[in-house]
C-alpha positions as CSV (number, residue, x, y, z in Angstrom):
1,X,-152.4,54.6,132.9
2,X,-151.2,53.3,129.5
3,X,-147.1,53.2,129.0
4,X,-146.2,54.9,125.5
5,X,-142.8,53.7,124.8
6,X,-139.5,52.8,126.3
7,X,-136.9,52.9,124.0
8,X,-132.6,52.4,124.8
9,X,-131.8,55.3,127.4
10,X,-134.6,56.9,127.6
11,X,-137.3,56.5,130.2
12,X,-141.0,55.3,130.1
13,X,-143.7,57.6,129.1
14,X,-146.8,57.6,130.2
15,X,-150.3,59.0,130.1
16,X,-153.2,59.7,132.5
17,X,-156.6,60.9,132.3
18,X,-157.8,62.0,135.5
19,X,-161.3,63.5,136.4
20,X,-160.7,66.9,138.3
21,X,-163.9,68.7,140.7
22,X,-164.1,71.6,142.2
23,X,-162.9,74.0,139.7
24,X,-163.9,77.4,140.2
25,X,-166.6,78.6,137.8
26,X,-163.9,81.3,136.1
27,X,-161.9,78.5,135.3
28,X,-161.2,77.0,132.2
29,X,-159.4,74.6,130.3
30,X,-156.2,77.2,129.9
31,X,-156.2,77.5,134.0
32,X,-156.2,73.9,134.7
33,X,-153.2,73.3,132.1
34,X,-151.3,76.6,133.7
35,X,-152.1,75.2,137.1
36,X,-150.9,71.6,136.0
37,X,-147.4,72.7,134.4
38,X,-146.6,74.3,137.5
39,X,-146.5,70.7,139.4
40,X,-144.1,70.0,136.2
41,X,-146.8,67.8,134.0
42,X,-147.0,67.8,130.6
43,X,-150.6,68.8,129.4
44,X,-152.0,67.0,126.6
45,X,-155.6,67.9,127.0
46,X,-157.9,70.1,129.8
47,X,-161.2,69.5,128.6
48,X,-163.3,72.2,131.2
49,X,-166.8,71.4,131.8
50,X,-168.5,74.9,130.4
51,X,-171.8,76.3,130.4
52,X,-172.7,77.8,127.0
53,X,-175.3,80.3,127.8
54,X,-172.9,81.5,130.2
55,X,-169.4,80.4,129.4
56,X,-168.8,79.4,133.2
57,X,-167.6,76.5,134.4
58,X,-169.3,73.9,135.7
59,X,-166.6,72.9,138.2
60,X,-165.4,69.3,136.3
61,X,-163.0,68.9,134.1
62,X,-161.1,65.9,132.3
63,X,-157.5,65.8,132.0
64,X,-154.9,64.4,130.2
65,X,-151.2,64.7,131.2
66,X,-148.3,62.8,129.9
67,X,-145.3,61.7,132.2
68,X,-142.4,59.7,133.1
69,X,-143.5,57.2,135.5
70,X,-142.0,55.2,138.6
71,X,-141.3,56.9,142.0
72,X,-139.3,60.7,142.5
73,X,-137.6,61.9,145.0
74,X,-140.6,61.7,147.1
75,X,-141.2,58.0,147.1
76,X,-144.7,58.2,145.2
77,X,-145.5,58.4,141.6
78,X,-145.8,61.5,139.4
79,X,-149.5,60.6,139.1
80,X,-150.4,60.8,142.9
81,X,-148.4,63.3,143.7
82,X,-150.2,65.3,141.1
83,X,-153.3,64.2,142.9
84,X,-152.1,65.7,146.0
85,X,-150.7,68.9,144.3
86,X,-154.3,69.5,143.4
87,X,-155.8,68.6,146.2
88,X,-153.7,71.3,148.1
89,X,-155.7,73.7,145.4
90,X,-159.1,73.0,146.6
91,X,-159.6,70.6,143.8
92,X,-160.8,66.5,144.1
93,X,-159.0,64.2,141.2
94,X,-159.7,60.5,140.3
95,X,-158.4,58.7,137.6
């Protein structure tokens, strides 16, 4: 996790690359950002692990998302609570 800025009034940024498994082989980067912005994460980069030959996945994928950090509503971070979103999704993420 790497803070971006915090500037007068408005909050921290920051950005995480996580490590995601278990992706389906007809995903791709685009599902994995689509799946991500629903859990209200910014996407910077989904960076799908693809076969060539075959243009499948190869069920990894690296993942950059930028966000405001510090504990929600929930009591946890952005960051872990998007690692239990996915997890929900049949999918394994590590930073």
């Amino acid at each position: 996790r790497r803070v971006l800025f915090r500037s007068e009034g408005r909050p921290a940024v920051a950005v995480a690359e996580l490590h995601i498994a278990g992706l389906k082989p007809d995903m791709d980067g685009r599902a994995v950002t689509l799946l991500v912005q629903q859990a209200g994460f910014h996407v910077i980069k989904a960076d799908a692990n693809m076969d060539p030959v075959n243009n499948r996945c190869k069920g990894t994928c690296k993942l950059q998302v930028r966000y405001n950090p510090g504990p929600g509503n929930s009591g946890l971070e952005p960051i872990d609570r998007l690692v239990q979103y996915l997890g929900r999704h049949g999918l394994q993420a590590a930073m």
